[in-house]
N, C-alpha and C positions, 0 to 999 in steps of 0.2 A: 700301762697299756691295757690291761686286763680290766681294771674301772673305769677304764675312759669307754669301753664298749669298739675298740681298735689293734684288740686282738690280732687280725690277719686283717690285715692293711701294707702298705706302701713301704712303711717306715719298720719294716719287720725286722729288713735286714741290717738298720741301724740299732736296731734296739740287741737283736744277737752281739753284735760286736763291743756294743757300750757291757753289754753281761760279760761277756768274758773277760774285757781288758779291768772294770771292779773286780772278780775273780782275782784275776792276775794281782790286782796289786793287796785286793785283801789278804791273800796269801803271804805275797812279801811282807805283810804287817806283820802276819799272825808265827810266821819264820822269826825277824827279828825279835817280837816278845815272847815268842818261848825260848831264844837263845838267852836274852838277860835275865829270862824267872824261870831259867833250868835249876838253878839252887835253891830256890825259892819252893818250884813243884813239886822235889820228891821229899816236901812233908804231908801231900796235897794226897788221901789214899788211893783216888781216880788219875790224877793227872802225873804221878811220876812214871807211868808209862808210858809218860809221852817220848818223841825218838831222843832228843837234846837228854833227855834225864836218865833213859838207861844207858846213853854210850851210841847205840844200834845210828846215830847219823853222828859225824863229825861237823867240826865248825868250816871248815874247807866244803865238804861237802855240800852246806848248806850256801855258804858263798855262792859255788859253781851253781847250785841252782837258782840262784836267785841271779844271778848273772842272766842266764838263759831265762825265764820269764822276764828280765827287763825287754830282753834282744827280742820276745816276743810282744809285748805288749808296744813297742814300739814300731814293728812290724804290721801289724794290724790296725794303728793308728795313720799309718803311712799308707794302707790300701783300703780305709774305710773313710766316708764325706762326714764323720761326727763334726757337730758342730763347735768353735770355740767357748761357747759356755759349760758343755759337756766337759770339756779338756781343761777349765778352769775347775768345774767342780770335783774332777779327779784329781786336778793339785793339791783342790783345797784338802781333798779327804788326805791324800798322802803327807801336806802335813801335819794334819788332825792326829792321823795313827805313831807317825813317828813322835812325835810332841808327846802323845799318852806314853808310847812303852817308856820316853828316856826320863821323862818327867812327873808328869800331871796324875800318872794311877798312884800315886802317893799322896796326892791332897784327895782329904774326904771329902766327900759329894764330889766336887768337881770331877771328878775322876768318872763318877755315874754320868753327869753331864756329857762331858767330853764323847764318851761309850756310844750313848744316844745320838747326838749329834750327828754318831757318823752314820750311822741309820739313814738319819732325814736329808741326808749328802746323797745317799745309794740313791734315794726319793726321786732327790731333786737333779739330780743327772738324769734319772730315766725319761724325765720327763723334758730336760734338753735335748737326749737322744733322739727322742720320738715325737718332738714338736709338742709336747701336752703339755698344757698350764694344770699345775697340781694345786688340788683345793685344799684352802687354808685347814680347812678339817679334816682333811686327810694328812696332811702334814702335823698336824697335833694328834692326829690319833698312831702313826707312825712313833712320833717323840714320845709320848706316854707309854704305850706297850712297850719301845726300847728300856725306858726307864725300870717301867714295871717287871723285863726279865732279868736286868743288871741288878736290882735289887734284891731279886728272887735267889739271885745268884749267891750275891754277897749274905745273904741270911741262912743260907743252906749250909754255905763254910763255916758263918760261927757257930753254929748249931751240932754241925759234926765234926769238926776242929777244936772245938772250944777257943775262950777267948785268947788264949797264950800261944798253941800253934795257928791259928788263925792271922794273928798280928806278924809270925814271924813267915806266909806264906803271900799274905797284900799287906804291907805296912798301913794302907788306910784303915784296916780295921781297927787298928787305934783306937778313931776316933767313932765307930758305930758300935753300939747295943742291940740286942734283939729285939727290945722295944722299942727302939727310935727308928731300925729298920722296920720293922712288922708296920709301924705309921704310915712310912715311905710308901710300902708297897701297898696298900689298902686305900692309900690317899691314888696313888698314881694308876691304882685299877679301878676305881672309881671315875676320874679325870676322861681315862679310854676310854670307858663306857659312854658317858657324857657326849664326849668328842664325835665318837665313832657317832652315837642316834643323830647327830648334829648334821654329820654326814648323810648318812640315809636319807634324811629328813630332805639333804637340799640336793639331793641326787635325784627325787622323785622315786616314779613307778613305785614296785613294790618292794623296793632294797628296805625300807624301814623293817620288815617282819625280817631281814638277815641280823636285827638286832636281839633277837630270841635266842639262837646260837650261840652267838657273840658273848653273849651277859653268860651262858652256860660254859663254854668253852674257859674263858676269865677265871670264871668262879671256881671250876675245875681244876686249874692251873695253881689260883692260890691254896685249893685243896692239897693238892703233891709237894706243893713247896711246904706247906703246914708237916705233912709226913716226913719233910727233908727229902725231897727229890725232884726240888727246883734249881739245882744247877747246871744243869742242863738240859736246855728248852726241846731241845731236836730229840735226845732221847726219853726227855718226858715226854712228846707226842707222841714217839712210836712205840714206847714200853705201854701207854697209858689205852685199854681201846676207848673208852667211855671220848679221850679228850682228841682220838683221832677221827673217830667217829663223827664227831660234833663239827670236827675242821672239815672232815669229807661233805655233810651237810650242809654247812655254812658256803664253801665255794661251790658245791652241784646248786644253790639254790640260786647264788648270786650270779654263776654263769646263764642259767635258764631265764634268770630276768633281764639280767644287761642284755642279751644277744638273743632274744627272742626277737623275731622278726615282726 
C-alpha cells in the first residue's frame, strides 16, 4: 500500500483487517515453534527466556490461546469483504509455517528458503487485500532481504554458540560454516541491492536516490551481524542509531516522493 502511493485510499479498511488476521496467524506459528524448540532454546543465551523455556506459560495455556486467536481470526474474516486470493494466500502461508516448525527447519538451506518465502506470501496477500499488482522487483527484493536476515541470523549463532551447541539448538547447522554462510549473506545483500535499484529504476520519479540509503542501511546491517549482533533484525535497528536513522531517512524520503502532490 505504501509503494503503490494508496496509503489512504478505499482499500484501507481491507488492508487493516488482512494485517491483523497475518498477525493472528504469525503468532500461532511463532506459539507452535517455540513449543517444539523449547528444549532446543534454553541452550540459545537470548532465547531461553522465552515463556515455553522458563516454565512462566504452560502448554495448556498456550492451547487456550491459540484456541482464542483462531475464534478471532475467524471472526474478522466473517465481517471483512477480503478477497479469496487473500484467503488462499493465508492458507498458503499457514501451511508454509506449520511444514517449517514440524519438518523442513532441519534441511539446510531450505529451511532459509521456506523462512523467506513466507515473507513474500505477507507481500503477496497485501497486495490481494488492497487490489495491488506487486512488482516483480519488489517481490525479489522482499525475497533477498528475507534471506539476507535468516542468514544473518544463522551466522550470529554459530559464531556465539560455536559449531557443537549451535547444531544441538537448529540441527541445520550441521550442515553450514562461517564461510559458506558469510557467502550467503554477501551474495544475497548484494542481489537486494541490485533488485531493489531495479526497483527505483522502474518506479520512476525520484525513488532511485532512496537507493543511497538503502546501499547504507545493508551495509550497516552486515556491519552488526560482522560484530555478532545480527540475530536479530528488530533489535539491531533499535539498539543500532547509525541503522535507524538511515531507515528513518530512507522512508521520510520515499514518503515525500511517492505522495507528493
Amino acid at each position: 500500500v505504501f509503494f503503490s502511493g494508496r496509503l489512504i485510499s478505499t482499500r484501507i479498511r481491507q488492508a487493516g483487517a488482512g494485517f491483523v488476521i497475518f498477525c493472528i496467524i504469525s503468532a500461532l506459528g511463532y506459539i507452535l515453534n517455540d513449543w517444539t524448540d523449547r528444549k532446543k532454546d534454553r541452550i540459545h543465551p537470548r532465547m531461553k527466556y522465552r515463556p515455553f523455556c522458563t516454565g512462566s506459560v504452560s502448554g495448556k495455556s498456550a492451547l487456550a490461546l491459540s484456541g482464542i486467536l483462531i475464534l478471532a481470526c475467524l471472526a474478522i474474516l466473517a465481517v471483512s469483504d477480503l478477497c479469496p486470493m487473500f484467503i488462499a494466500y493465508a492458507g498458503l502461508y499457514i501451511i508454509l509455517t506449520l511444514s517449517y516448525s514440524l519438518y523442513f527447519k532441519s534441511i539446510v538451506l531450505l529451511e532459509v528458503f521456506i523462512v523467506a518465502m513466507g515473507f513474500v506470501i505477507r507481500v503477496l496477500a497485501g497486495g490481494a487485500a488492497c487490489n495491488i499488482t506487486i512488482s516483480s522487483w519488489l517481490f525479489l527484493t522482499v525475497f533477498f532481504i528475507a534471506m539476507m536476515i535468516s542468514i544473518a541470523k544463522r551466522l550470529t549463532e554459530l559464531k556465539i554458540l560455536g559449531k557443537s551447541a549451535a547444531i544441538q539448538h537448529r540441527q541445520s547447522q550441521a550442515g553450514y560454516s562461517v564461510e559458506f554462510l558469510n557467502f550467503l549473506l554477501w551474495s544475497c545483500s548484494s542481489i537486494t541491492l541490485v533488485v531493489y535499484s531495479l526497483y527505483a529504476l522502474e518506479h520512476g520519479k525520484l525513488v532511485i536516490f532512496s537507493v543511497i540509503p538503502a546501499a547504507y542501511g545493508i551495509f550497516r546491517f552486515l556491519y552488526l551481524t560482522d560484530q555478532g549482533k545480527g540475530s536479530d533484525p528488530i533489535k539491531a535497528l533499535f539498539s543500532d542509531r547509525q541503522l535507524l536513522l538511515t531507515t528513518l531517512i530512507f522512508l521520510l524520503f520515499l514518503t515525500m516522493v511517492i505522495y507528493h502532490p
